[in-house]
ZAKEKOL-994371 format. One record per atom (N, C-alpha, C, O): residue number from 1; residue in one letter; atom name; z, x, y. Coordinates in steps of 0.001 Angstrom, whole numbers. Layout:
BEGIN
(node NUM,"a","CA",(Z,X,Y))
...
//
This chain:
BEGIN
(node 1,"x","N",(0,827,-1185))
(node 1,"x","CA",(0,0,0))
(node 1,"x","C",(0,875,1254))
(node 1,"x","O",(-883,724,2098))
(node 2,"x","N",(1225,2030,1438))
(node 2,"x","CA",(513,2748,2245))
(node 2,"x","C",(-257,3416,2944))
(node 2,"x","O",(-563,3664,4111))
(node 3,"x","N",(-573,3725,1513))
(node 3,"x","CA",(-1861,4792,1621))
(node 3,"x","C",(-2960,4253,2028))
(node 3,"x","O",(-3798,4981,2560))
(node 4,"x","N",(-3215,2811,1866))
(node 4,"x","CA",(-4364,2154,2049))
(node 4,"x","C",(-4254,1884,4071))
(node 4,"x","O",(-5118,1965,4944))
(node 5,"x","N",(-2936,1593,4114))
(node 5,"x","CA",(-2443,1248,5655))
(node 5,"x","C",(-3016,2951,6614))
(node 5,"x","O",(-3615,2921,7689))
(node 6,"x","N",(-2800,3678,6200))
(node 6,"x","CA",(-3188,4991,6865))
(node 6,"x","C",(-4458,4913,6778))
(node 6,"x","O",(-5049,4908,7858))
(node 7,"x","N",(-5147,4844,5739))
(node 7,"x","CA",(-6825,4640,5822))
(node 7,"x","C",(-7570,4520,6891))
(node 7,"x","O",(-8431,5176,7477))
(node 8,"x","N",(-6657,2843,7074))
(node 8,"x","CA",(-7171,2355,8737))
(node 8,"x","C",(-6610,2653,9784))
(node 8,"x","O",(-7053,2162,10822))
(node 9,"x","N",(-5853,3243,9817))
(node 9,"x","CA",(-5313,4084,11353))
(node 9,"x","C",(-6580,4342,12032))
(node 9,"x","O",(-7503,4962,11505))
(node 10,"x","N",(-6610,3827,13283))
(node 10,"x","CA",(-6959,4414,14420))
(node 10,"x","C",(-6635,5495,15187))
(node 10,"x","O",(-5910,5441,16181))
(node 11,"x","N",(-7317,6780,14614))
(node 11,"x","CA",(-6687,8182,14900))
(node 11,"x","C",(-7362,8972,14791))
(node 11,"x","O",(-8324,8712,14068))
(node 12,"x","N",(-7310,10338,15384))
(node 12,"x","CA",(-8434,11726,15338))
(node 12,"x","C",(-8247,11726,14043))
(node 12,"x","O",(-7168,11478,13506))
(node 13,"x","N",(-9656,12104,13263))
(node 13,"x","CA",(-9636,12802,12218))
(node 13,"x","C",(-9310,13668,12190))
(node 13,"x","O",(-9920,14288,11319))
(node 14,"x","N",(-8383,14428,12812))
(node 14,"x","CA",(-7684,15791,12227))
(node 14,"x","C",(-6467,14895,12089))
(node 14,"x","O",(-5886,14866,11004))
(node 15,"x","N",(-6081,14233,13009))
(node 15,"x","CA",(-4502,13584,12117))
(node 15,"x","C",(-4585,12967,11132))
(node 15,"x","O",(-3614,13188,10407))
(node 16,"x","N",(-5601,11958,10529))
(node 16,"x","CA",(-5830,11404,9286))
(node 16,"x","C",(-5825,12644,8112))
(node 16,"x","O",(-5171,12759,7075))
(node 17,"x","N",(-6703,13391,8656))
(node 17,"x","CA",(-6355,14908,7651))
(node 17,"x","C",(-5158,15574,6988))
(node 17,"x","O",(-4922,15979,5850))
(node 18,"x","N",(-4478,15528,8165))
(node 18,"x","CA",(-3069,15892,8077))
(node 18,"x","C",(-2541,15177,7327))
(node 18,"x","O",(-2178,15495,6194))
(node 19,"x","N",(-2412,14063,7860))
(node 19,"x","CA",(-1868,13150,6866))
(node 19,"x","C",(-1913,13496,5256))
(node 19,"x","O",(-877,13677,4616))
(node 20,"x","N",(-3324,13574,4628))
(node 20,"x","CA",(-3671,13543,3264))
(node 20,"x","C",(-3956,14729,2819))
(node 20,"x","O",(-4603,15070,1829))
(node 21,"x","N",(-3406,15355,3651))
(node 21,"x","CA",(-3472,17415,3041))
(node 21,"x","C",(-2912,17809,1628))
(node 21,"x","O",(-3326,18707,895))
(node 22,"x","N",(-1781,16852,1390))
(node 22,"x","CA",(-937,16567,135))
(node 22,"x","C",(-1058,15947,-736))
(node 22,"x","O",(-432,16079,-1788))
(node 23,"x","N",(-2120,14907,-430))
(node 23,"x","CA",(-2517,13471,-1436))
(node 23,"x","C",(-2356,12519,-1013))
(node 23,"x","O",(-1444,12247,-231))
(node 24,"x","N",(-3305,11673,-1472))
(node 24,"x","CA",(-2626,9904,-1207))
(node 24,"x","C",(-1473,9593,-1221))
(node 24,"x","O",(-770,9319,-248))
(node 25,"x","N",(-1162,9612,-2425))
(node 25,"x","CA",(75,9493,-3090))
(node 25,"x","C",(1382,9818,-2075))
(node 25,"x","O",(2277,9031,-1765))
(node 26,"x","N",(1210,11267,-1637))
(node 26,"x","CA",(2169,12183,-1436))
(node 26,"x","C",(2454,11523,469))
(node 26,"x","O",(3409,11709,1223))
(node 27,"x","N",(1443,10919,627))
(node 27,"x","CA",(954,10629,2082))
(node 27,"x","C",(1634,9227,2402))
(node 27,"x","O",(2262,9045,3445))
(node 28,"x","N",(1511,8522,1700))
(node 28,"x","CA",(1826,7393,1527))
(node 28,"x","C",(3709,6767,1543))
(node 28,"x","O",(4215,5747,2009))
(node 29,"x","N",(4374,8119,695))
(node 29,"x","CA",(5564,8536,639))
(node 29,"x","C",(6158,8711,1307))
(node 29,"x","O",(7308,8296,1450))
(node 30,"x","N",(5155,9838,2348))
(node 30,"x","CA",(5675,10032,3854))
(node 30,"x","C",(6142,8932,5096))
(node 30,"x","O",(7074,8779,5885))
(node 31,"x","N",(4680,8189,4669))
(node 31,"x","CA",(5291,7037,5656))
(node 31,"x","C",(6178,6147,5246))
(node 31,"x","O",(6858,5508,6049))
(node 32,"x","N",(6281,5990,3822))
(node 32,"x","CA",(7728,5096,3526))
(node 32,"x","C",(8913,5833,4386))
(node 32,"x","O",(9384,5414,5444))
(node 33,"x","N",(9296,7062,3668))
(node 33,"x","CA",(10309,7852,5204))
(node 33,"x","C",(10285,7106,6281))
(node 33,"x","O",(11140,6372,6778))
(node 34,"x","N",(9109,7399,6618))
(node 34,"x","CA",(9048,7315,8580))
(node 34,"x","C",(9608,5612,8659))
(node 34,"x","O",(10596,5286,9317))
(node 35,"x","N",(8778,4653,7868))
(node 35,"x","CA",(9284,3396,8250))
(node 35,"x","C",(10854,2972,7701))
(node 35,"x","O",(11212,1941,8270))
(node 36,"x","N",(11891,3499,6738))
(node 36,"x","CA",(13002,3355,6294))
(node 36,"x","C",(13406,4044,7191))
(node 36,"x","O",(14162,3268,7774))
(node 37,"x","N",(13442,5156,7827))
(node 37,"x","CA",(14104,5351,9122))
(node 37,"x","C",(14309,4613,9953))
(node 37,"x","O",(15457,4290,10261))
(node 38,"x","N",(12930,4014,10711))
(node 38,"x","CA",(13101,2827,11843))
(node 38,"x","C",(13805,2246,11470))
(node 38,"x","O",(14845,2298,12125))
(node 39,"x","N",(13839,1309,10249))
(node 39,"x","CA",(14268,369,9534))
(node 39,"x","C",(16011,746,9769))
(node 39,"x","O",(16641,-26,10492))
(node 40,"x","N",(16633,1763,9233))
(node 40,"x","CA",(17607,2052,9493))
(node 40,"x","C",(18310,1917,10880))
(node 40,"x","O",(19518,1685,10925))
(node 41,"x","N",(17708,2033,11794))
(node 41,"x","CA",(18407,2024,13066))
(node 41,"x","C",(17992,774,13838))
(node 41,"x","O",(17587,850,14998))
(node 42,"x","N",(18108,-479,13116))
(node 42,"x","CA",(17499,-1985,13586))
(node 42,"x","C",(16225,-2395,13688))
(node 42,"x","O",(16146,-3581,14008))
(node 43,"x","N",(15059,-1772,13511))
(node 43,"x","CA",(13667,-2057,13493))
(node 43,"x","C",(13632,-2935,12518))
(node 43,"x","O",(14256,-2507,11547))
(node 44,"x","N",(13013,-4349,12288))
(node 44,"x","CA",(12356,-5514,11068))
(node 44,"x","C",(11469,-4368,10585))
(node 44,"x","O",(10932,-3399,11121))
(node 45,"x","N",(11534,-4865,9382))
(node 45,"x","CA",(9909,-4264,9203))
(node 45,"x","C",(8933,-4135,9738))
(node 45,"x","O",(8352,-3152,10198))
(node 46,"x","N",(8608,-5678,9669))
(node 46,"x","CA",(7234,-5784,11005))
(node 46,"x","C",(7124,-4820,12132))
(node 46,"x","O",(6129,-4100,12224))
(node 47,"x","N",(8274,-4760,13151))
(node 47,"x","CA",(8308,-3848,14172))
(node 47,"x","C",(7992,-2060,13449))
(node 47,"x","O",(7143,-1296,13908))
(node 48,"x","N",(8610,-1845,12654))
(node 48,"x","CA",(8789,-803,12256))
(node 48,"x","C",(6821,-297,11819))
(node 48,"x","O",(6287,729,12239))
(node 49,"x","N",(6230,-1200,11049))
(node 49,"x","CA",(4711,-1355,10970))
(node 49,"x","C",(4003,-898,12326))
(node 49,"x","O",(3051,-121,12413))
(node 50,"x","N",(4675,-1551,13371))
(node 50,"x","CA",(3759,-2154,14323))
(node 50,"x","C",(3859,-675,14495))
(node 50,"x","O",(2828,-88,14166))
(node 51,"x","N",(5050,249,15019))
(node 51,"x","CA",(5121,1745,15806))
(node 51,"x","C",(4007,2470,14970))
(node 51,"x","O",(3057,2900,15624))
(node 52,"x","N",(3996,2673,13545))
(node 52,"x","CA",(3187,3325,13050))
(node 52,"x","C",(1591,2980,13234))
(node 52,"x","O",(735,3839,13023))
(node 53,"x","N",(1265,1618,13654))
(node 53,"x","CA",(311,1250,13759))
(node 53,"x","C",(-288,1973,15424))
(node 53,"x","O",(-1250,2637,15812))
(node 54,"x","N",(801,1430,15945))
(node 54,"x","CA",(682,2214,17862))
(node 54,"x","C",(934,3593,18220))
(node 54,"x","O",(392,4138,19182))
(node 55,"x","N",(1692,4110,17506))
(node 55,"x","CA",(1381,5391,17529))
(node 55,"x","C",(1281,5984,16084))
(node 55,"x","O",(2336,5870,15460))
(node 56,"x","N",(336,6546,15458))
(node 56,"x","CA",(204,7000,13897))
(node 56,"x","C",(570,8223,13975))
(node 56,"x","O",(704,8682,12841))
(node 57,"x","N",(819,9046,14861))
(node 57,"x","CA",(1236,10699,15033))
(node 57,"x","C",(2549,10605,14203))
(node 57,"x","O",(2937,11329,13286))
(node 58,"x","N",(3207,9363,14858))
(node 58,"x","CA",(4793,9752,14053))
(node 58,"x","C",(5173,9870,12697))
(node 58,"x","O",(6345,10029,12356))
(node 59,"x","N",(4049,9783,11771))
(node 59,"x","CA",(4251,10377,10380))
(node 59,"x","C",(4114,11833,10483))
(node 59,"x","O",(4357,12330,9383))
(node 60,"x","N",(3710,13048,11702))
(node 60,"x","CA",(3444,13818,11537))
(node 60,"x","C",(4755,14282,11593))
(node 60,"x","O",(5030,15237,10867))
(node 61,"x","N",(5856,13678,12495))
(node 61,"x","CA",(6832,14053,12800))
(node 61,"x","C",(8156,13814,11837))
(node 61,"x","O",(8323,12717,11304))
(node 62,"x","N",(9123,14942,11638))
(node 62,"x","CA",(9921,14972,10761))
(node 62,"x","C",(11272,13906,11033))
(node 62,"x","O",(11725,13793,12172))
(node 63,"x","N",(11790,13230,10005))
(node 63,"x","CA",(12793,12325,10232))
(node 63,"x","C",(13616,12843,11197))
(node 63,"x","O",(13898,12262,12245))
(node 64,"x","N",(14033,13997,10843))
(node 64,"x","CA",(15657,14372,11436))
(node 64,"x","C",(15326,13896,13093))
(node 64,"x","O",(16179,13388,13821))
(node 65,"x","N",(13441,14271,13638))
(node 65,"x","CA",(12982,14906,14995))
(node 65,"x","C",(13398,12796,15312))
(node 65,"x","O",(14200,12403,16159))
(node 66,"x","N",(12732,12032,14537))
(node 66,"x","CA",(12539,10727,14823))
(node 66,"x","C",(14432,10044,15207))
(node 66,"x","O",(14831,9349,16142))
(node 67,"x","N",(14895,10411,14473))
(node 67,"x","CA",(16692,10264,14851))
(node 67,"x","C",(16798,10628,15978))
(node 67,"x","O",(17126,9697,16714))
(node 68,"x","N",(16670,11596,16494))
(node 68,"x","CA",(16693,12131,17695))
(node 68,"x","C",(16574,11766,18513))
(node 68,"x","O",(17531,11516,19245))
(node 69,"x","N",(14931,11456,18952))
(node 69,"x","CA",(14396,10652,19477))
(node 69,"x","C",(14892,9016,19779))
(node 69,"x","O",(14779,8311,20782))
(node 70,"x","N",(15381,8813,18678))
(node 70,"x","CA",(16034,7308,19084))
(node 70,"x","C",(17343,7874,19453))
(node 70,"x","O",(17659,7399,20544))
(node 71,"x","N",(18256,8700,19003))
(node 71,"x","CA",(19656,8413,19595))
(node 71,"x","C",(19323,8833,21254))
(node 71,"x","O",(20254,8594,22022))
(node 72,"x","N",(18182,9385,21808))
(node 72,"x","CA",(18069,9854,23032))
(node 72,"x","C",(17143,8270,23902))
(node 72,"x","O",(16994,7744,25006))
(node 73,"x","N",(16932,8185,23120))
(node 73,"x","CA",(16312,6267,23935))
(node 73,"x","C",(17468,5750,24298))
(node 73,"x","O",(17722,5314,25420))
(node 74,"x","N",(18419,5792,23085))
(node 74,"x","CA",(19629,4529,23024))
(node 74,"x","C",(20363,5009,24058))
(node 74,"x","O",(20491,4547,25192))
(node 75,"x","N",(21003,6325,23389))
(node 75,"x","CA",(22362,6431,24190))
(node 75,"x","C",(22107,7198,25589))
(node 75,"x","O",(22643,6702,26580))
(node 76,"x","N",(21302,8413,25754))
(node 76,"x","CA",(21229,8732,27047))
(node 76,"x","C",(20212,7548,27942))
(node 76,"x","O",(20684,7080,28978))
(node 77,"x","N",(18819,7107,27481))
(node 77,"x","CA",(18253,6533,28341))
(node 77,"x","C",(18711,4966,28274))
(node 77,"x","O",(18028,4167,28915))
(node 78,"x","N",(19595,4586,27687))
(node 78,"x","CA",(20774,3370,27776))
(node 78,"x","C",(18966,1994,26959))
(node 78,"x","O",(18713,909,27483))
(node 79,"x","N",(18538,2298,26316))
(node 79,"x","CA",(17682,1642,26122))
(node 79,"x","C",(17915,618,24552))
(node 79,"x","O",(17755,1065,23416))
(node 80,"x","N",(18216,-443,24811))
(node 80,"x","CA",(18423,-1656,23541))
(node 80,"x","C",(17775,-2375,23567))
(node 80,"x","O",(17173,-2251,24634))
(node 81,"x","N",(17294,-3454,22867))
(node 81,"x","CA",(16834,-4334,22904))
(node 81,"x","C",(17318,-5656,22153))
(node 81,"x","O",(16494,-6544,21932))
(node 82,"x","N",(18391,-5766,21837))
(node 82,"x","CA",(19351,-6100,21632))
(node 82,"x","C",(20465,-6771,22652))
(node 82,"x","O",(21568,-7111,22224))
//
């Protein structure tokens, strides 16, 4: 299911590349990560879809970097949606 979802990304072919440097399989895995992260810190699924859909880079980026990134939305730039 993922793997098929990256397919259609709207993205430079060098990031689609990237992506599948490892395999379908292996690619596909990745973005489970990336979306059980969101998922973890209040994202629905759906929402969590949608980021990967709006920006597809963020599978390039490593979980720990994506934590980050949100505890610096939340707590310094005071940003909830909630």
């Amino acid at each position: 299911m993922f793997s098929e979802m990256l397919r259609t990304l709207k993205c430079r072919e060098a990031i689609k590349d990237h992506f599948f440097v490892n395999g379908e399989f292996r690619a596909g895995y990745e973005a489970k990560l990336r979306i059980d992260c969101l998922r973890k810190h209040g994202l629905v699924h759906g929402d969590a879809f949608t980021v990967l859909w709006k920006e597809p880079r963020v599978i390039l980026y490593e979980v720990g970097d994506i934590e980050k990134n949100i505890a610096y939305l939340v707590n310094t730039m005071k940003f909830d949606n909630r």
